[in-house]
N, C-alpha and C positions, 0 to 999 in steps of 0.2 A: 303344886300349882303350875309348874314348867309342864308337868307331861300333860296337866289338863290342857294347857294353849296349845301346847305340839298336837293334842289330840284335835282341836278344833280346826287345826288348819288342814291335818289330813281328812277331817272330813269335810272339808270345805267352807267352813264355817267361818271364813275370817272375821265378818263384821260382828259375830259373836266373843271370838277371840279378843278383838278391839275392845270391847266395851268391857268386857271382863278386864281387862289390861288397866282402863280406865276408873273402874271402879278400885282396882288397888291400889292404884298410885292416888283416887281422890277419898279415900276411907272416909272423912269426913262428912263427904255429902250425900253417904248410900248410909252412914251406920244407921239414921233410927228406922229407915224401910226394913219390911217384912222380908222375910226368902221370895215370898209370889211375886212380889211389886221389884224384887231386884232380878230376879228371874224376866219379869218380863221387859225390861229395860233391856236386858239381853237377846231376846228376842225381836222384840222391836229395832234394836242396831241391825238384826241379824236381818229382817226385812228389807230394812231401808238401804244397807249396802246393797243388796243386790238388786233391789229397783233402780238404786244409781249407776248399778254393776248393767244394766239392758238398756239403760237411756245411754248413757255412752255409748254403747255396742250399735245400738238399733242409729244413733246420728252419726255415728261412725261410718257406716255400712248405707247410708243415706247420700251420703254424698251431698247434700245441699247446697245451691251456689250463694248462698248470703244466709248469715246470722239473724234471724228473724224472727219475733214474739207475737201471738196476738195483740199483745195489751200493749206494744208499739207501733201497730198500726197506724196512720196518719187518714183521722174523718176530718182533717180542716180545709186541705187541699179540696175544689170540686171538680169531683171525678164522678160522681153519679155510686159512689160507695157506703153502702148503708149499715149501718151497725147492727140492725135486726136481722140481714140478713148474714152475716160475718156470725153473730150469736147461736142463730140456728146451725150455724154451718160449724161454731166452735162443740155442738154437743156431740157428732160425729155418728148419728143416725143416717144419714147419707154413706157414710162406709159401712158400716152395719149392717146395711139392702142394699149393700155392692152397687150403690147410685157413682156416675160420674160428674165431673166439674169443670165447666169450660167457661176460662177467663179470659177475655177477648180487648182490646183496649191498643191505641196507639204506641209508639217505642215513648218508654221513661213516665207510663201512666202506673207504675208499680206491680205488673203482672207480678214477676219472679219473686217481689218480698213475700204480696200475700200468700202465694204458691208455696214460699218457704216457709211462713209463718204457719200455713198451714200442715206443713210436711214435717214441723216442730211439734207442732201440736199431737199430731198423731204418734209420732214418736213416746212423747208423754202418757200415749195413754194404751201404750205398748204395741203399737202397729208397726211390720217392717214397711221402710219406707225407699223411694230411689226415684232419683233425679235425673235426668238427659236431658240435652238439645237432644232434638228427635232428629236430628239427621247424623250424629255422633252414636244413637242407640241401632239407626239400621243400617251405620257403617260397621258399628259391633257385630249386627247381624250377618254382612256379607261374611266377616274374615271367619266365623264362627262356621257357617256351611263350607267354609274351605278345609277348615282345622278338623272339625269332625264333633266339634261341642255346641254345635246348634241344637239339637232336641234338651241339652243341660241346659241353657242359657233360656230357650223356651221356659222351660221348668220353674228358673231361677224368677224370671219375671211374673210366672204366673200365682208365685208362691208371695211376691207385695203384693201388700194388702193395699197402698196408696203407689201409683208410677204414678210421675208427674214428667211431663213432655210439655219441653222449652221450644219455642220459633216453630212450633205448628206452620206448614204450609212457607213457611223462608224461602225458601229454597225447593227447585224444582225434583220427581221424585224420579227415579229410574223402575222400570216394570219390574225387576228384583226386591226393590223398597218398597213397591206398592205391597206386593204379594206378603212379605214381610209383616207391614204393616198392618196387614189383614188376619195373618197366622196370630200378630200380639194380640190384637181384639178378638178376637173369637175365642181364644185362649182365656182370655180372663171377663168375657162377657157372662154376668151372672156370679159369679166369683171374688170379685176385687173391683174394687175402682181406681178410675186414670182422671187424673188431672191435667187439663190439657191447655196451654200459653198460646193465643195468636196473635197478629197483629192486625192478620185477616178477620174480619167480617164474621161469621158464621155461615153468611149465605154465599162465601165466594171459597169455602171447602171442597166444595163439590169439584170445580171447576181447577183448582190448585191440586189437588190429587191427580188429574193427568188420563184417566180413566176410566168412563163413566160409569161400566158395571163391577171394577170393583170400588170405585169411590161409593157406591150406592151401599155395599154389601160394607165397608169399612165404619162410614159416617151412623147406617143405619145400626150398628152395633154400641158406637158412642155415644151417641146423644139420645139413644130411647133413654128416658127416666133421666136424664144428662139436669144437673143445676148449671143456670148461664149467670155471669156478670158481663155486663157491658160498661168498659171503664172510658169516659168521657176527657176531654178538657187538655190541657194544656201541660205541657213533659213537667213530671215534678224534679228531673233533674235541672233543666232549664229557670225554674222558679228556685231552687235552692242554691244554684248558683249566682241567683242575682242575691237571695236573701242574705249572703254572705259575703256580697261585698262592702 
């Protein structure tokens, strides 16, 4: 029985090993099961470790700025946030047709949770996922055409299935960053989708990009087939901090 577990770990097999391990120390509660129904109990360990084995890896490798669930979402607050649409958006046909996501709303209307909740989500359902402030991602990008790992890093981002880009439009762009920004979308236009945080407008993109014919060429590769939320009302930190005095 040792060299069986030693065999299962060299072939990788741990969460088979485990549950094998468990059935000898619980004899009890596998003795009246058949060979097939204990075999598949082995099996079945041996799945679920490693779907737990790619959910760590994939939220690891995510990055995400805040711990976030669908089914923690907050519809009490009004923000103009609708559940039917949060449902649709939970089945993940929108990544599926490489559709993009732009969630628009004042500071503290919950961009970044639902962003996360949804960057969780996807993770779940085995999509690589990665998080940026978007001027943190095309500061990555300058140091990267310095280093010589700019075509890798291209790669790297056009291989998520979900980028999700924090403070959209914050902060002023530099003609380096514009172009940047242009190589990311065109790279993953048709391929993947971007989740994109502002606190601008939609119709004041244009204008915040800094340059009108690549902002043209940028915006028009995000928002064709692009889902929009526009998040309304009043900061939910601001409300949570009175609710807790």
């Amino acid at each position: 029985m040792q060299q069986i577990q030693s065999q299962l770990h060299t072939l990788r097999l741990s969460g088979m090993a485990e549950s094998l391990q468990q059935q000898r120390e619980q004899p009890n509660t596998y003795v009246e099961l058949s060979f097939e129904e204990r075999l598949s109990h082995l099996v079945s360990a041996e799945a679920t470790y490693r779907d737990n084995r790619r959910l760590t890896r994939l939220l690891r490798a995510a990055k995400l700025k805040l711990s976030a669930t669908l089914s923690e979402i907050d519809y009490a607050h009004p923000r103009g946030l609708k559940r039917n649409v949060m449902a649709s958006l939970a089945t993940g046909d929108w990544m599926l047709h490489h559709q993009n996501l732009l969630i628009t709303g004042p500071c503290g209307s919950g961009k970044s949770y639902l962003a996360c909740a949804l960057g969780h989500h996807a993770c779940l359902q085995g999509y690589p996922v990665r998080y940026f402030r978007t001027n943190r991602l095309l500061d990555a990008m300058g140091v990267a055409r310095v280093d010589g790992s700019y075509v890798r890093l291209l790669k790297q981002l056009r291989k998520t299935e979900l980028l999700i880009l924090d403070d959209f439009g914050l902060e002023p762009l530099k003609q380096t960053q514009r172009n940047d920004l242009l190589e990311i979308m065109d790279d993953r236009y048709g391929h993947s989708s971007t989740l994109v945080l502002s606190q601008l407008p939609t119709t004041e993109w244009h204008a915040s990009i800094g340059d009108a014919t690549l902002a043209d060429a940028i915006l028009d590769r995000l928002m064709h087939n692009a889902h929009r939320i526009e998040l309304k009302g009043e900061s939910m930190r601001k409300k949570m901090k009175i609710d807790s005095k």
